[in-house]
C-alpha positions as CSV (number, residue, x, y, z in Angstrom):
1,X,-44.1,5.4,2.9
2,X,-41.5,6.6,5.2
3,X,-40.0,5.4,7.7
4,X,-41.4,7.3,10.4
5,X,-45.5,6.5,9.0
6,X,-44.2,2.6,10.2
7,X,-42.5,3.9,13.2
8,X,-45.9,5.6,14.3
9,X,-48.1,2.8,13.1
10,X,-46.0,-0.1,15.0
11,X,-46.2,2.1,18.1
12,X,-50.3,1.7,17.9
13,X,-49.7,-2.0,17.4
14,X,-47.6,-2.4,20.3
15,X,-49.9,-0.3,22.3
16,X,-53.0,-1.8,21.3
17,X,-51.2,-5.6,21.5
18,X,-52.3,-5.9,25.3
19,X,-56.1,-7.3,25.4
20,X,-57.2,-5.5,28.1
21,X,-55.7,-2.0,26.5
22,X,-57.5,-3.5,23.1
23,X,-60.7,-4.5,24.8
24,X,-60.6,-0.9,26.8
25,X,-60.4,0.5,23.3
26,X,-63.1,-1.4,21.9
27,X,-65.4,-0.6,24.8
28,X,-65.0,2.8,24.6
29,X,-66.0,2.8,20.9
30,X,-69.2,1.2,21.8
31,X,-70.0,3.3,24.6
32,X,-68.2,6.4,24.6
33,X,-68.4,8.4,27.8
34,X,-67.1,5.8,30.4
35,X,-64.9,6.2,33.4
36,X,-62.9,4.0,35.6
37,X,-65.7,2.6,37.2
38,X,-67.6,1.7,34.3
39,X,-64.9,-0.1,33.2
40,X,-64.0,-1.8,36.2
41,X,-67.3,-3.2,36.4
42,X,-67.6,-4.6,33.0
43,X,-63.9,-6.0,32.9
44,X,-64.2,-7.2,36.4
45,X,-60.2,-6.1,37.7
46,X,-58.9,-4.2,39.6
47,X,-59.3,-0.2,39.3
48,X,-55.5,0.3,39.4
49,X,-55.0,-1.8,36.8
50,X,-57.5,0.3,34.6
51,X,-55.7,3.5,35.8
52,X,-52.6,2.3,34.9
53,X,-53.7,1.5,31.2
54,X,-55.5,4.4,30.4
55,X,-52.5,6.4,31.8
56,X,-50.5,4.6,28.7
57,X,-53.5,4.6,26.3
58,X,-53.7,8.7,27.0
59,X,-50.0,9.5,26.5
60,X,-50.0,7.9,22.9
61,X,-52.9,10.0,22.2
62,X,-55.6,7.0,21.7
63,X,-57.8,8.4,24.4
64,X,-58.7,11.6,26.3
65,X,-60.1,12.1,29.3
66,X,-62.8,14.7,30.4
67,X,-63.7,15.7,33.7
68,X,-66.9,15.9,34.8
69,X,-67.2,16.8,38.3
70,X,-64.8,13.7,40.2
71,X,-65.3,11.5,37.4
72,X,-63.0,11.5,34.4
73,X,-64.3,10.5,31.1
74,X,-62.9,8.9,28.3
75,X,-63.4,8.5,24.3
76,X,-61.0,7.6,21.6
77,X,-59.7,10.2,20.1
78,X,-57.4,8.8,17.6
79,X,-59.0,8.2,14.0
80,X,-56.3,5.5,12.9
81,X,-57.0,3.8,16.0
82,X,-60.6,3.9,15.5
83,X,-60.6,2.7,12.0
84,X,-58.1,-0.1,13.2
85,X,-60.4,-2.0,15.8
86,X,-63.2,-1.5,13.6
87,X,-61.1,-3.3,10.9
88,X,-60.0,-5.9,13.6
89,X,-63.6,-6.7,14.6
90,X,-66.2,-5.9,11.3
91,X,-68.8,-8.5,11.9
92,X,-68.4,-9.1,15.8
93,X,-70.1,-6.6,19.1
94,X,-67.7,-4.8,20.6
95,X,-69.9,-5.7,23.6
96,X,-68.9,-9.8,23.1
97,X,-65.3,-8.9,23.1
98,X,-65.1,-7.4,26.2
99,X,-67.1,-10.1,27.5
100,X,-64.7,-12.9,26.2
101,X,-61.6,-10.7,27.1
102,X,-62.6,-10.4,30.7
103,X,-63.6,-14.3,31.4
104,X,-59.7,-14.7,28.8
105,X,-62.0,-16.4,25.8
106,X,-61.2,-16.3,22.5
């Protein structure tokens, strides 16, 4: 493997190594389609805070954003990421981890 396959797959680590980019992530695998205010209400922070990591989450190329009307929706768009949180969480809803990652459960 070269060098630059680990380069690219530590960069998804790191990206995905903040829980609330990670529980983002995992959300949006189990119900694709959400925007900012979906999330907001199921995480239970602040909406700037949200904005702020799906700006980072959409410039490594995990998620993209569609606009519908003034609403922007978002899905995960990166396969290795995909397979990776599935991987991460086989036997547990997606669901319970954003629960336990917005009351800071593990």
């Amino acid at each position: 493997m070269r060098l630059e396959r680990y380069e690219y797959v530590a960069d998804i680590l790191k990206t995905l190594g903040h829980p609330i980019r990670l529980c983002i992530v995992a959300g949006l695998l189990e119900n694709p389609g959400c925007n900012v205010s979906d999330m907001q209400h199921c995480l239970d922070i602040p909406q700037s805070t949200i904005s702020q990591h799906l700006a980072i989450l959409r410039s490594k190329g995990i998620l993209q954003g569609t606009r519908s009307g003034v609403n922007v929706r978002y899905k995960v768009v990166n396969e290795d990421v995909v397979r990776l949180v599935k991987t991460l969480f086989p036997h547990e809803r997606l669901s319970i981890l954003k629960k336990r990652a917005a009351t800071g459960n593990n």
